[in-house]
C-alpha positions as CSV (number, residue, x, y, z in Angstrom):
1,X,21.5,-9.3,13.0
2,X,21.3,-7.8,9.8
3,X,20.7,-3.9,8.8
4,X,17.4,-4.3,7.9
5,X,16.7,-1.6,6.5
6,X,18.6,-1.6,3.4
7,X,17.3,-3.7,1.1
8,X,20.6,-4.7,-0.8
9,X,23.0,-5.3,2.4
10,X,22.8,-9.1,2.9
11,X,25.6,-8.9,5.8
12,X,25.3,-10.4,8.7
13,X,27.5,-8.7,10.7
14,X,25.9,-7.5,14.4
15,X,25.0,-3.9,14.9
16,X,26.2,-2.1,17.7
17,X,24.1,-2.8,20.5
18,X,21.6,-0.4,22.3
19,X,21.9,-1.1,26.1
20,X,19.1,-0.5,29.1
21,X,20.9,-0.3,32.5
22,X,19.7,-2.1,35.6
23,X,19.2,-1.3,38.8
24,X,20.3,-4.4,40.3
25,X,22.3,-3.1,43.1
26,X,20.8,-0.2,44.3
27,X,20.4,0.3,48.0
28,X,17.0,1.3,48.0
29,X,15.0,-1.0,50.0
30,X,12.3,-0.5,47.1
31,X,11.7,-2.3,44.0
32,X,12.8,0.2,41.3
33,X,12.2,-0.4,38.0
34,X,15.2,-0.2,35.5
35,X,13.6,2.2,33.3
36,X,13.8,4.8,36.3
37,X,18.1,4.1,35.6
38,X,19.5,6.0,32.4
39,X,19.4,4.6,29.4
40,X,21.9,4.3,27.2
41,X,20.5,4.7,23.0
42,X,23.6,5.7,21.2
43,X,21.4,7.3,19.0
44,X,22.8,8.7,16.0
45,X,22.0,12.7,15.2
46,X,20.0,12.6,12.3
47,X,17.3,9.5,10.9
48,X,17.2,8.2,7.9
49,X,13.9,8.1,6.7
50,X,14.3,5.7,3.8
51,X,14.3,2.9,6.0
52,X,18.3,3.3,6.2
53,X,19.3,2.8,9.9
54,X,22.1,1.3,11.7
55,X,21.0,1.5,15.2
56,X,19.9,-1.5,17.2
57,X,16.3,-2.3,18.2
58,X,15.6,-1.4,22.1
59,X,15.0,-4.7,23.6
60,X,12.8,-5.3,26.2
61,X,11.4,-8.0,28.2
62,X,8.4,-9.3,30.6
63,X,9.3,-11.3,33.9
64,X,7.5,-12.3,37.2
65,X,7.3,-9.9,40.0
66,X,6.3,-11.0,43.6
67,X,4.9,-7.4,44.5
68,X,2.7,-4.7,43.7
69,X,3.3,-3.3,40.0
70,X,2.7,0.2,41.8
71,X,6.8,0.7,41.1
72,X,6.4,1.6,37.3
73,X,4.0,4.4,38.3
74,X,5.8,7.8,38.1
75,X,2.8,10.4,39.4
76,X,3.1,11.1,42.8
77,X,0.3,8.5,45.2
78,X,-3.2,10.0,45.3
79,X,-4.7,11.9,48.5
80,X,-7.2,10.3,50.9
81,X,-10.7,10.5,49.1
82,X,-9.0,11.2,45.5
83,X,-11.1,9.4,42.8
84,X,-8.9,6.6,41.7
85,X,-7.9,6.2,37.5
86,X,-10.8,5.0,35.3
87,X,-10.4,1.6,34.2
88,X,-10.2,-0.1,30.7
89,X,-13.3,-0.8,28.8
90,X,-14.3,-4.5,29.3
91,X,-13.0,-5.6,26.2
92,X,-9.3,-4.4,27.4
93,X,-9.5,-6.3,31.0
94,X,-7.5,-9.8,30.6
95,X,-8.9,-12.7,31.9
96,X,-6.7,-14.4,34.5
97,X,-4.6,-17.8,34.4
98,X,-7.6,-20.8,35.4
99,X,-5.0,-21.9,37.9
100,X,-4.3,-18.6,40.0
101,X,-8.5,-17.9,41.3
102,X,-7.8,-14.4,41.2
103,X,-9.8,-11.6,39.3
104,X,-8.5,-9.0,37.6
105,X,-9.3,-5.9,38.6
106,X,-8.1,-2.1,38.6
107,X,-7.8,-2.1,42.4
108,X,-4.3,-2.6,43.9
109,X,-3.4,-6.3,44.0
110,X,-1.1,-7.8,47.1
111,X,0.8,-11.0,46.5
112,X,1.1,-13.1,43.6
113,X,2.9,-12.7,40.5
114,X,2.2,-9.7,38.1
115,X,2.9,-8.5,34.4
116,X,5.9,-5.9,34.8
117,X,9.2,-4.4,33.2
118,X,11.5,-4.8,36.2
119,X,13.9,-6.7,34.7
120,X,15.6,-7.9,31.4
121,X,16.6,-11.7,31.6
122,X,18.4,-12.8,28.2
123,X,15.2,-15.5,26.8
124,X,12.6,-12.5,26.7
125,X,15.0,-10.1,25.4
126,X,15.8,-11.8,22.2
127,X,12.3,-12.2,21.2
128,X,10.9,-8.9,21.6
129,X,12.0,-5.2,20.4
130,X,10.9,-1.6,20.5
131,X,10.6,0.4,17.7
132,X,9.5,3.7,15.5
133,X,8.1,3.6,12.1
134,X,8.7,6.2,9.8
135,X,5.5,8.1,11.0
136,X,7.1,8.0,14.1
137,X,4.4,5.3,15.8
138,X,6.2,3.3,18.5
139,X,5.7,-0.8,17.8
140,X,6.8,-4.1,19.9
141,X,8.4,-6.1,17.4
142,X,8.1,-10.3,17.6
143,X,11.0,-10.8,15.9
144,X,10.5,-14.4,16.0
145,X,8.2,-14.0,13.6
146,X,9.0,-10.8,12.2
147,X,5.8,-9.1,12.9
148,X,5.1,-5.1,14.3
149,X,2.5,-4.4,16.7
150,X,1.8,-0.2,17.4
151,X,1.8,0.1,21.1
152,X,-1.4,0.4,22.9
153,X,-3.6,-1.0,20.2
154,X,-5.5,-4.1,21.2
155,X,-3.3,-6.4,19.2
156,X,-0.1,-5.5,21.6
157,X,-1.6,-6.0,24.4
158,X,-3.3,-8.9,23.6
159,X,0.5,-9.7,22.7
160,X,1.5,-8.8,26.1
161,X,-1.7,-10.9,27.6
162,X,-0.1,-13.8,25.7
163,X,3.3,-13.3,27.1
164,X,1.7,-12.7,30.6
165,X,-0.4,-16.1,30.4
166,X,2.2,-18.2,29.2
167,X,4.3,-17.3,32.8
168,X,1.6,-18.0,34.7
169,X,1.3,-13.5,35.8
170,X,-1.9,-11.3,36.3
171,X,-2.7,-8.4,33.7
172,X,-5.3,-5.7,35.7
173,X,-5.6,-2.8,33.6
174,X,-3.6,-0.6,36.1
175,X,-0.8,-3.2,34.9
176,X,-1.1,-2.7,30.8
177,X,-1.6,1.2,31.6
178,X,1.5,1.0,33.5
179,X,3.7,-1.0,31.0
180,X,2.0,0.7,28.1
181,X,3.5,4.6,29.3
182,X,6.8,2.9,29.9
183,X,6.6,1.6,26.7
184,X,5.9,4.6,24.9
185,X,8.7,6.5,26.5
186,X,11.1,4.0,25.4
187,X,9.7,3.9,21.9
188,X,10.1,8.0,21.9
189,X,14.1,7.0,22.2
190,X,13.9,4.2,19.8
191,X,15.4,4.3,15.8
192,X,13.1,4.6,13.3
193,X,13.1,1.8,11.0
194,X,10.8,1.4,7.5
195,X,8.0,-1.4,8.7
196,X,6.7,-3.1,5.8
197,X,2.9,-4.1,4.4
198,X,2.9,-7.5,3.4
199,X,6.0,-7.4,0.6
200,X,9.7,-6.6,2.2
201,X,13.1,-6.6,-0.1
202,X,15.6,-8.9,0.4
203,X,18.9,-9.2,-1.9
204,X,17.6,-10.0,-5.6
205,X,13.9,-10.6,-4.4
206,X,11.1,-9.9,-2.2
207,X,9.9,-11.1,0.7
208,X,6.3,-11.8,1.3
209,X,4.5,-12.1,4.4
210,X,2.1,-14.7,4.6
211,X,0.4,-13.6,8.0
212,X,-0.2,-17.2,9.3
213,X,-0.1,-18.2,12.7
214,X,3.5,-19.3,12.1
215,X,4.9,-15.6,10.7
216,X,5.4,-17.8,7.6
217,X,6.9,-15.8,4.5
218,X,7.6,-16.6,1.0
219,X,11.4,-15.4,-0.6
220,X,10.6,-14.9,-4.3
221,X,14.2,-14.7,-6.3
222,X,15.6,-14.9,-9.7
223,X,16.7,-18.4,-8.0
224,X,13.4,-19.9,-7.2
225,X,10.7,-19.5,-4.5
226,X,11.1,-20.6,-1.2
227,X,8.6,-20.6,2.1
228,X,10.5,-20.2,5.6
229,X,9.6,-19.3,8.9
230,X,12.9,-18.4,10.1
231,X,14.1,-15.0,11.2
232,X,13.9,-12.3,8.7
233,X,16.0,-9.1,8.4
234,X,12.3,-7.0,7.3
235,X,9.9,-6.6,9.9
236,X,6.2,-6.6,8.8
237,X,2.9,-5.1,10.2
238,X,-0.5,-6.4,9.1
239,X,-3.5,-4.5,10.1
240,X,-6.2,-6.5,12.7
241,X,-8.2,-6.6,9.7
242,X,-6.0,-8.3,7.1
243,X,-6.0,-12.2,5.7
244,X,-3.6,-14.8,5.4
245,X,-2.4,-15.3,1.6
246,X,-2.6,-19.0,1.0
247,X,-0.2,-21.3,1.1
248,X,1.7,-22.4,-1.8
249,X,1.3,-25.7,-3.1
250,X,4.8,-27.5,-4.5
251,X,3.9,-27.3,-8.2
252,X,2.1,-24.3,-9.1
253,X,-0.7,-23.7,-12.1
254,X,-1.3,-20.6,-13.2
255,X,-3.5,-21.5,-15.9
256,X,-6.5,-22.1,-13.4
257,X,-6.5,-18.8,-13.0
258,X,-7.9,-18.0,-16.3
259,X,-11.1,-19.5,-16.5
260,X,-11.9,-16.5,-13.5
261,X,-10.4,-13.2,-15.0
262,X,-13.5,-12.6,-17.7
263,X,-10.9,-10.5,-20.2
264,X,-9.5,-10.9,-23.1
265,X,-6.2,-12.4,-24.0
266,X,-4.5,-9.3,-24.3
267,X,-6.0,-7.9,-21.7
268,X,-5.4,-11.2,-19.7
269,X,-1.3,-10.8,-20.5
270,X,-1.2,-7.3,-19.1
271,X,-3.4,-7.8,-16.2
272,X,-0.8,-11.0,-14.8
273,X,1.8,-8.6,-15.7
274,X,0.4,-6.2,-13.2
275,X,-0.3,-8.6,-10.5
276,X,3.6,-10.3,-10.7
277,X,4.8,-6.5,-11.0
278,X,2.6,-5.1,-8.1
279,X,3.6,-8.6,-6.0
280,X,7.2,-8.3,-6.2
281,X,7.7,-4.2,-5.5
282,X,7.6,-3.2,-1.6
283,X,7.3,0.0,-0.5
284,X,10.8,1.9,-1.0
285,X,11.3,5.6,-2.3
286,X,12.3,3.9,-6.2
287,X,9.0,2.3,-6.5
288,X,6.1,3.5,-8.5
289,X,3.3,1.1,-8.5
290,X,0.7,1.4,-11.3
291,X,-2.7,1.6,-10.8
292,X,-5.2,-0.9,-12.2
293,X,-8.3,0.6,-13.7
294,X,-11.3,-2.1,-14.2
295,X,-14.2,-0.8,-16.8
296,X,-16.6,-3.2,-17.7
297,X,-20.7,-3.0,-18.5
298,X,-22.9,-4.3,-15.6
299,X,-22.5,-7.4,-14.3
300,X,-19.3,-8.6,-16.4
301,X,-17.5,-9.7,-13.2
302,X,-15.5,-6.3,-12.2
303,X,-16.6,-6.7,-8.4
304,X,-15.8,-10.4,-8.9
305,X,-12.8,-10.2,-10.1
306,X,-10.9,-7.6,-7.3
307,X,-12.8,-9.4,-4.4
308,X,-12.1,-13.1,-5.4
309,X,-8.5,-12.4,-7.6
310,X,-6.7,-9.1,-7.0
311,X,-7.2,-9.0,-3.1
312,X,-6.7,-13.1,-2.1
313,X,-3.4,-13.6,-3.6
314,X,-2.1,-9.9,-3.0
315,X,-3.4,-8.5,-0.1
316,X,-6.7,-10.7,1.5
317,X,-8.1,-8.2,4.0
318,X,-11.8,-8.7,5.7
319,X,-12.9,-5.2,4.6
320,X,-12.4,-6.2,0.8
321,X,-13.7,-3.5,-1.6
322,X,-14.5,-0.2,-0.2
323,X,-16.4,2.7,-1.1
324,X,-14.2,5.7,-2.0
325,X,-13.4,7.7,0.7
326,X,-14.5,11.3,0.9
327,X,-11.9,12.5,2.8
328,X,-8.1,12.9,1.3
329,X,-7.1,12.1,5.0
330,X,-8.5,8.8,5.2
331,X,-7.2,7.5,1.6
332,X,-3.8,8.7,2.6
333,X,-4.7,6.4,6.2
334,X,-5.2,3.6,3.9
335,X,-2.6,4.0,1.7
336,X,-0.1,3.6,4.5
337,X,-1.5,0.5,6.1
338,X,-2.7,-1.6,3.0
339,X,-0.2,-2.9,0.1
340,X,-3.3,-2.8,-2.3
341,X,-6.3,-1.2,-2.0
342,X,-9.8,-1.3,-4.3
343,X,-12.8,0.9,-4.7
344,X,-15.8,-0.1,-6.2
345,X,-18.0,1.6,-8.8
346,X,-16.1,4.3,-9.2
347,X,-17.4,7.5,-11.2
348,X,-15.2,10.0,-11.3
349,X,-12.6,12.0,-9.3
350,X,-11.9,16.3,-8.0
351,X,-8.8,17.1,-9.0
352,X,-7.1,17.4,-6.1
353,X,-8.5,13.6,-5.6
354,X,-6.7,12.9,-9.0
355,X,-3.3,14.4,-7.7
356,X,-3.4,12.8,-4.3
357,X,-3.7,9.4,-6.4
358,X,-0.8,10.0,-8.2
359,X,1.1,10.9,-4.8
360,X,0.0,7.7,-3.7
361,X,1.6,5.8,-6.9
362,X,5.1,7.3,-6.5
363,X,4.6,7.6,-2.5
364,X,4.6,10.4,-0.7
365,X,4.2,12.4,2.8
366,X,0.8,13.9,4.4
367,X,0.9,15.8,7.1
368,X,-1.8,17.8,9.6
369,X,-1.8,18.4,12.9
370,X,-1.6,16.6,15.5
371,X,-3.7,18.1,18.1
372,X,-5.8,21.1,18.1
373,X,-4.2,22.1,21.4
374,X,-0.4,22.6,20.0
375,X,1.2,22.9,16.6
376,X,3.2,19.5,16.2
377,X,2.4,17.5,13.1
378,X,1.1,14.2,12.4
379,X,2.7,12.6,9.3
380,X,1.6,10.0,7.1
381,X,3.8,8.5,4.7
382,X,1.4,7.0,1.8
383,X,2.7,4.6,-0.9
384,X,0.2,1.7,-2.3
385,X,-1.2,0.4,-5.3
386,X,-5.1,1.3,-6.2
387,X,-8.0,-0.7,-8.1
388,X,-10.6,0.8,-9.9
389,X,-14.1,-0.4,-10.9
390,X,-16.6,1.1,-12.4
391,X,-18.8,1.2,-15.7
392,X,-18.4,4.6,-16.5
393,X,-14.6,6.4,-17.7
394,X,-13.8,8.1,-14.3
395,X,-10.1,8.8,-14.8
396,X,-9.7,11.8,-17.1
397,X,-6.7,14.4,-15.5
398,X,-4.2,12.9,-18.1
399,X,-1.1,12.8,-15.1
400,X,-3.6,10.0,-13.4
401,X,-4.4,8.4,-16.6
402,X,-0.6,7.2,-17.3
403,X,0.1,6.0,-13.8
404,X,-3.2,3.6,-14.6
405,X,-3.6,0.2,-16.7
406,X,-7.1,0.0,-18.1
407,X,-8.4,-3.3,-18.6
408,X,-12.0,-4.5,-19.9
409,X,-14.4,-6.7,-18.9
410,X,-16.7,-8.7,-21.2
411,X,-19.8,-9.0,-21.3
412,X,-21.2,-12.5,-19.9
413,X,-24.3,-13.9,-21.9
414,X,-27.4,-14.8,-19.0
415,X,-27.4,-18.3,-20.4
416,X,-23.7,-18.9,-19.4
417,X,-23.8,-17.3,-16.1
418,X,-23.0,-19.6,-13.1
419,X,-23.5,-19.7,-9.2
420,X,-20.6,-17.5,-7.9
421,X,-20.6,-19.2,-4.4
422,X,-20.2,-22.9,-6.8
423,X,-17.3,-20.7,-8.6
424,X,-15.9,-19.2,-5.1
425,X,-15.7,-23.1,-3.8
426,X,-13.7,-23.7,-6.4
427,X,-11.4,-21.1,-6.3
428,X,-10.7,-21.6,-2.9
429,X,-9.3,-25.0,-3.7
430,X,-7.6,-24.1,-6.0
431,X,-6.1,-20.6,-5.0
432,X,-2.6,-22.3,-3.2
433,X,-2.0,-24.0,-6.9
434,X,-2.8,-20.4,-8.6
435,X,-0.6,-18.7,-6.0
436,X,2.9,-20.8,-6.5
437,X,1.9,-20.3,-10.2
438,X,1.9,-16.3,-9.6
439,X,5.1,-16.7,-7.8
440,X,7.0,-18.9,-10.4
441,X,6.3,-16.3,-12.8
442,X,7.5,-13.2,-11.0
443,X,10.5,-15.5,-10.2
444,X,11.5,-15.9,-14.0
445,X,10.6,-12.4,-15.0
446,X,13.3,-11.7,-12.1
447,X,15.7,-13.5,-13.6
448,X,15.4,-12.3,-16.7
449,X,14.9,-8.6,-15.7
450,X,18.6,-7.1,-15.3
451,X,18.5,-7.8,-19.6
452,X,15.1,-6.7,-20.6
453,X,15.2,-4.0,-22.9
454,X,12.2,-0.8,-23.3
455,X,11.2,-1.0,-26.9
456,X,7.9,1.0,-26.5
457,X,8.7,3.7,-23.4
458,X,5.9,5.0,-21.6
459,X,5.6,7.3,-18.6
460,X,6.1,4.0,-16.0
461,X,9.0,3.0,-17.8
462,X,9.1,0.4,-14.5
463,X,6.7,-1.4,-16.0
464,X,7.7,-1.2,-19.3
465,X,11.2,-3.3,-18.2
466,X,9.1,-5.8,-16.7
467,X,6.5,-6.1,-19.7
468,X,10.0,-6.5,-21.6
469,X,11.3,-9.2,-19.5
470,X,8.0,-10.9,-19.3
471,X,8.0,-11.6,-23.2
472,X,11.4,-13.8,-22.2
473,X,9.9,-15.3,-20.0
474,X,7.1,-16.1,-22.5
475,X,9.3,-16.3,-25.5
476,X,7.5,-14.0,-27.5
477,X,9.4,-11.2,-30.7
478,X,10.5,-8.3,-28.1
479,X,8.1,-5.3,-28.0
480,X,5.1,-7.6,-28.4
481,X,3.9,-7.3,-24.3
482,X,4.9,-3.7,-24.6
483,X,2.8,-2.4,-28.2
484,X,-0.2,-3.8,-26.1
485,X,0.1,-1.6,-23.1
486,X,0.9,1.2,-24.9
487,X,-2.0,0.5,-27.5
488,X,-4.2,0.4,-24.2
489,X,-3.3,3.9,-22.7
490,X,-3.9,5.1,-26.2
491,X,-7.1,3.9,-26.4
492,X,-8.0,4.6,-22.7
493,X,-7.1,7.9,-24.0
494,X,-9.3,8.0,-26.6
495,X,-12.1,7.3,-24.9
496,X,-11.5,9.8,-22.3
497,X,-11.5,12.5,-25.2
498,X,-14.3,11.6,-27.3
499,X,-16.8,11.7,-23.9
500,X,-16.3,15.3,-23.8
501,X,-17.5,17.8,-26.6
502,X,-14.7,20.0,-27.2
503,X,-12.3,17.3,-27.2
504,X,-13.9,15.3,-29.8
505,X,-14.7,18.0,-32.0
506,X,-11.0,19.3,-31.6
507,X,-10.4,15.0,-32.6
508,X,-12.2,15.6,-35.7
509,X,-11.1,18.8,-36.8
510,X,-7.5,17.7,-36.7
511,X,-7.7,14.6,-38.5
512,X,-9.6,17.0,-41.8
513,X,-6.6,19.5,-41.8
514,X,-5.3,19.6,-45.0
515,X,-1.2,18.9,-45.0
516,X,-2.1,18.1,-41.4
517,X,-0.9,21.1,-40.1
518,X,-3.3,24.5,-39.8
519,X,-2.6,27.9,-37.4
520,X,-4.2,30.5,-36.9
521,X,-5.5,33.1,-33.9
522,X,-7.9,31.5,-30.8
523,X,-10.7,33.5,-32.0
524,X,-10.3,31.7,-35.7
525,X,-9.4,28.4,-34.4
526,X,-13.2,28.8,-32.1
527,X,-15.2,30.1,-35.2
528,X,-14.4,26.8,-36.6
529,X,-14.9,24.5,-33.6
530,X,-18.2,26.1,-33.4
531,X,-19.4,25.2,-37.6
532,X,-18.5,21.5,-36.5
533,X,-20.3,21.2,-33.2
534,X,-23.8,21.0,-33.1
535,X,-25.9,23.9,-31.6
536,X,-26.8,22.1,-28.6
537,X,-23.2,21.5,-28.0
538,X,-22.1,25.6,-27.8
539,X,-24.5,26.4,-25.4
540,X,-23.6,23.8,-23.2
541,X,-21.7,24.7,-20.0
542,X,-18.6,22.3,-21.5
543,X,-17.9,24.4,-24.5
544,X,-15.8,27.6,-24.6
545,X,-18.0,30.9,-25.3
546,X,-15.0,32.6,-26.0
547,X,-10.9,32.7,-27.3
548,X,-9.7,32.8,-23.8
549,X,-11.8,30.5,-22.5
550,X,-10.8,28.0,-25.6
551,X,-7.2,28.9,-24.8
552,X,-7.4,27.6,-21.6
553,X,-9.1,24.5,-22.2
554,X,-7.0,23.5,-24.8
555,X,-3.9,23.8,-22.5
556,X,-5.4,21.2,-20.1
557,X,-6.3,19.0,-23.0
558,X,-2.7,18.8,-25.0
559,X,-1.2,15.9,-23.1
560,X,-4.1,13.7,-23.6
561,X,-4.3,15.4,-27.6
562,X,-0.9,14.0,-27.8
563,X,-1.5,10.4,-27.1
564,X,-3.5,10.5,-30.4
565,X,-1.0,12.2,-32.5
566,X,-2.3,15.6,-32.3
567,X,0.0,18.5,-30.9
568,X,-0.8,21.8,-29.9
569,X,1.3,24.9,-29.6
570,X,0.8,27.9,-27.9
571,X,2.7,31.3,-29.3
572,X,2.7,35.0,-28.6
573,X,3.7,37.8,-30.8
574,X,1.6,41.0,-32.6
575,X,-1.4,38.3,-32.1
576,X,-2.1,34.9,-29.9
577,X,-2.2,32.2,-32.5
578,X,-2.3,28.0,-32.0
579,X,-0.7,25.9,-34.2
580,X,-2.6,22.4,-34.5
581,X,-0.9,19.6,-36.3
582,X,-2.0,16.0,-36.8
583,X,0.9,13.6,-37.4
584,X,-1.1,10.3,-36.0
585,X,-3.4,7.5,-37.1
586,X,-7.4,7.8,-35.8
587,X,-8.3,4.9,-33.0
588,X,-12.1,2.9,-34.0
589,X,-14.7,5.2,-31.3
590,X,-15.8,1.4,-31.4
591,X,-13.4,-0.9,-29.5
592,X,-14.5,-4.3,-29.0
593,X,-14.9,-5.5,-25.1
């Protein structure tokens, strides 16, 4: 087995192996579990938590057991007239095998066969593993089809239910209590590992999870693409409320995809850009995802086009687009289970909202406490890429603004509207040709990648490269993919300043300095803000009543001044003075959608 948690070691040399002891041979008369033996871990001293790991997965393994399941319990047997445990809700209690007549129940069971840990024969063992995520969550992993389930969630024990049924055992909910504690005390021994969302590296590609029956995935390399459903050195968890992506046909065609994305051309280049870029990145520490942001007047297909695009063929989940959450907490939750994520009509942000969301492009660590009763701490680790929608500009903190693509809708005249459930039909025919389409073009922008060179640098230079090597792919003059993203911040940019008052006036008054360069105290600089802004304007609660107050503003406005060729410097000396100076070209307030 592989080291699966680098993502550039391709050996296949076995990994020392983590041994459970039996107690086969003991001379107690009573069935003892081999979990009650010591364990051997050969655990290392300190975790990785990159994902880095060389320790072996603790196996474990399910078998038949002609007596009570009473052995795996480690509290001491309840008096005469103690209350017994409180059973699983309904929905938790496992239906038995048609052939065995007997009802499950919380009650102790005599004879028959039931679901236990007592021992580990080799079949079993192979198939399943224990392990901790980087939060530190315990899973079963199915390595036959690469897939994580968190123990005690409904999913793993409808896992174990599975196993149970297919060997003929009984499941009361005295049983899955039982194996569940044993479970989790193995898992608190177990090497943490990096458990990927949907998209897992492999050596000069990704790996995508499909989340079919069949744990199919999809290898996407500078080679080619390929769907397998053998083992895999990643190991996957999708959420109970995630899709399947579709199926890739044979011969992909990407160009059915257009007639649905209601852009324009440029705005069409960048967006596949962004879907091949945010496709083919997992989740490791060197990734920075960039956030799509979808503007657009009403009804021009925004909703549409993350619910019926963005989400089928890079994420399909049954919640599809959400609300905004108003807690930090639960984005960060989000963030750490989903590969993408989108929010719908979307207004604006708090700061601290705006600085969470750039956490969550570069990834990063949350953590609170776990319990009120005792100070240990519950960490999240949140890394994911975000979609906006909305008709009004809600991104203006300019650190949030360059981690974002902006893209625009057009309007749709009523005349050429049609039925969206005729249009959804047709998509979903033809999504599996659109999909192999996708993946043939992040396969050749792999391949031409390693020799992509930035001609227009922005502040996700990541992106940049891959704009670069996407105008190989394309065989377009270099720099041509790359002038259009840049022109788009710019302009996003733009926008953003000329919605606010003191930002446009400060627009205008640079552009009219003579020798484009003026200086002078805050106080000066304001008395002339204030002749150019309408009287409305300076009693507003946006404007500056006075130097300091100007001073300030200014400060948080410079980076996004910048992006329009004005800069802004602050000095001291015998007096505060600001030195203005206008070295760029004026964007039309007018841009055509």
């Amino acid at each position: 087995m592989s080291n699966p948690f680098d993502p550039s070691n391709t050996n296949t040399t076995p990994t020392p192996t983590t041994t459970v002891q039996s107690a086969e041979g003991s001379s107690d008369s009573e069935n003892t579990s081999p979990l009650d033996a010591p364990v051997d871990l050969s655990l290392s001293p300190g975790v990785d938590t990159s994902g880095a790991s060389t320790e072996k997965l603790i196996p474990f393994s399910l078998t038949p057991q002609s007596t009570s399941p009473s052995s795996l319990t480690k509290s001491p047997p309840k008096a005469v007239g103690e209350e017994s445990e409180k059973e699983l809700p309904p929905d938790e209690i496992d239906e038995m095998s048609p052939t065995s007549g007997v009802e499950a129940s919380g009650s102790s069971n005599t004879g028959g066969a039931f679901l236990t840990l007592e021992s580990l024969p080799a079949p079993l063992t192979t198939d399943y593993e224990i392990c901790r995520d980087l939060n530190g969550v315990g899973h079963i992993v199915n390595k036959t089809i690469s897939e994580a389930f968190i123990i005690g969630s409904k999913r793993a024990n409808s896992e174990l239910r599975r196993i149970a049924k297919s060997k003929q055992l009984k499941v009361s909910p005295k049983d899955m209590r039982d194996i569940n504690e044993e479970l989790f005390e193995l898992a608190e021994e177990a090497p943490r590992r990096q458990i990927f969302n949907r998209v897992g590296p492999i050596t000069n590609g990704v790996e995508l999870y499909l989340g079919d029956e069949k744990g199919s995935r999809v290898r996407v390399t500078a080679a080619g693409v390929e769907v397998i459903q053998d083992t895999s050195i990643n190991v996957f968890y999708v959420p109970p409320t995630s899709g399947s992506l579709p199926i890739p046909e044979t011969i992909g065609d990407l160009a059915k995809l257009k007639p649905y994305v209601n852009v324009s051309h440029e705005d069409y280049i960048l967006f596949l850009a962004w879907m091949s870029f945010t496709l083919a990145h997992p989740k490791l520490s060197a990734t920075n995802y960039l956030h799509l942001d979808i503007r657009g007047c009403q009804g021009s297909g925004k909703t549409s086009l993350c619910k019926n695009i963005v989400l089928p063929l890079l994420d399909p989940t049954s919640i599809g687009i959400q609300s905004f959450p108003r807690k930090n907490e639960d984005l960060a939750i989000l963030a750490s289970t989903l590969h993408v994520v989108c929010f719908d009509n979307m207004r604006n942000f708090k700061s601290d909202t705006s600085d969470l969301l750039c956490i969550l492009s570069s990834g990063g660590a949350f953590s609170t406490r776990a319990l009120y009763t005792n100070s240990e701490l519950s960490v999240k680790h949140a890394h994911c890429a975000i979609v906006f929608n909305g008709i009004h500009t809600a991104i203006l903190q300019p650190d949030l603004a360059q981690r974002c693509l902006p893209i625009h809708t057009l309007a749709i005249d009523e005349k050429s509207r049609q039925s969206e459930a005729f249009m959804m039909q047709r998509l979903h025919q033809e999504l599996p040709a659109i999909y192999k389409g996708l993946l043939d073009l992040t396969s050749k922008i792999l391949f031409h990648l390693p020799g992509a060179a930035v001609t227009h640098p922005e502040r996700m230079v990541d992106f940049c490269q891959w704009l670069a090597a996407f105008e190989s792919v394309k065989e377009v003059p270099a720099g041509t993919f790359q002038q259009l993203y840049s022109d788009a911040l710019r302009q996003a940019s733009f926008d953003k300043l000329m919605e606010h008052q003191l930002s446009a006036v400060m627009v205008e008054f640079a552009i009219q300095i003579t020798g484009g360069e003026w200086s002078g105290t805050p106080k000066a600089l304001l008395q002339k803000l204030d002749e150019m802004s309408d009287t409305e304007n300076r009693y507003s609660r946006e404007w500056p009543q006075n130097p300091i107050a100007l001073t300030k503003r200014l400060k948080g406005l410079a980076a996004s001044l910048l992006t329009q060729g004005i800069s802004l410097e602050f000095a001291r000396g015998k007096y505060r003075t600001i030195t203005v100076k206008y070295t760029g070209t004026a964007i039309d307030d007018s841009p055509e959608f």
